[in-house]
N, C-alpha and C positions, 0 to 999 in steps of 0.2 A: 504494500500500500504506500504512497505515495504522499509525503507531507503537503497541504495548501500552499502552495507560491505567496512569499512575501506580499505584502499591496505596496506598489510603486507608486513614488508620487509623480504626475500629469506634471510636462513643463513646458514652456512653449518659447521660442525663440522672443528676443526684443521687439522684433519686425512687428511680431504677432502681438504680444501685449501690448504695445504702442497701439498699433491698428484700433483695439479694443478696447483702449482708456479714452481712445478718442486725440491724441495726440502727434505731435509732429520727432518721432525718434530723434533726431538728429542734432533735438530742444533737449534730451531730456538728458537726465546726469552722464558722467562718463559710467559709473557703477552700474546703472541702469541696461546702459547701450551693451556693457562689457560680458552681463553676466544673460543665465536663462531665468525664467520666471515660472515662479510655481501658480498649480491651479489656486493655492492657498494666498501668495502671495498677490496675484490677483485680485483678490476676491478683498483683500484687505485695503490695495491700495483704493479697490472703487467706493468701501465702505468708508476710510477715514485716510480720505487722501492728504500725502504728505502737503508742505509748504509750497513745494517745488510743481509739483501736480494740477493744484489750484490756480497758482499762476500762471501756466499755461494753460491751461483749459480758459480761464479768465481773458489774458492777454495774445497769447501767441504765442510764436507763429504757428498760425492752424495751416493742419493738411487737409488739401484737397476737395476731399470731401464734409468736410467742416465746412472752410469755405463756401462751398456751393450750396450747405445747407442753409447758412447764415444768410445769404446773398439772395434764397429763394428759386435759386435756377440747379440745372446739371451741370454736372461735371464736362459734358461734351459742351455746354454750354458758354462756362468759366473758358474753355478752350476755343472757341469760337471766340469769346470776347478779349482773347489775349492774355487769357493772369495763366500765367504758368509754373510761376513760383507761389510758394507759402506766405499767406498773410498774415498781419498781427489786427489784432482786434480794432487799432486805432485805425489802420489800412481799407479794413472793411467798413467801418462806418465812412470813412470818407468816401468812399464807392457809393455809400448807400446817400449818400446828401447829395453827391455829383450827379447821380442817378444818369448814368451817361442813354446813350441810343440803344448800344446793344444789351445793358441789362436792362433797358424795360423791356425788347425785347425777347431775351431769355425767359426774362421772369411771366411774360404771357404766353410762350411756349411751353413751361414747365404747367403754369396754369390750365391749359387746355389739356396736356399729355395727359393732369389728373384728373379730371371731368372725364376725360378718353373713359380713363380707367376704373374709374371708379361708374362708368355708364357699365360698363362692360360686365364688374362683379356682378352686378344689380340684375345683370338677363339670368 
């Protein structure tokens, strides 16, 4: 008979937990970037995020998909309109007061996409 296998703990590369805190890697500590992250450690930063954390989530610089959320538009969209680098939060609000031509028009592209879609659940 054959003893139960240890339980391993779940770790996930930096890539991956940045992804998932919602952050830009590249912002975040060197200890951070350097090491893996456990499912637990995870779990703790989203519960009582450090100093460091809050700050950027707060301020910047957001990835990508941050941005686009913040902004109201897609990501193909961001890309259409030129931002291709990470922005900090003061960056996006000045986007959102210049309110230039192409994000209003993202942002009523992104609007009709969800009407699309949300007609569509509805059949």
């Amino acid at each position: 008979m054959t003893s139960p296998k240890p339980k391993t703990t779940q770790t996930m590369k930096p890539e991956t937990a940045a992804k998932k805190l919602g952050v830009l890697l590249s912002a975040t500590p060197a200890e951070f970037q350097a090491g893996v992250v456990s499912r637990d450690e995870l779990n703790k930063l989203q519960s009582t995020p450090p100093a460091w954390l809050t700050d950027l989530r707060r301020n910047g610089p957001h990835p990508k998909q941050v941005v686009a959320a913040k902004l109201g538009v897609s990501i193909s969209g961001l890309l259409r309109g030129g931002i291709t680098e990470p922005l900090t939060t003061a960056e996006i609000d000045a986007l959102k007061a210049e309110n230039p031509e192409w994000l209003e028009r993202e942002r009523s592209t992104q609007a009709e996409a969800r009407k699309d879609a949300l007609r569509l659940k509805q059949r």
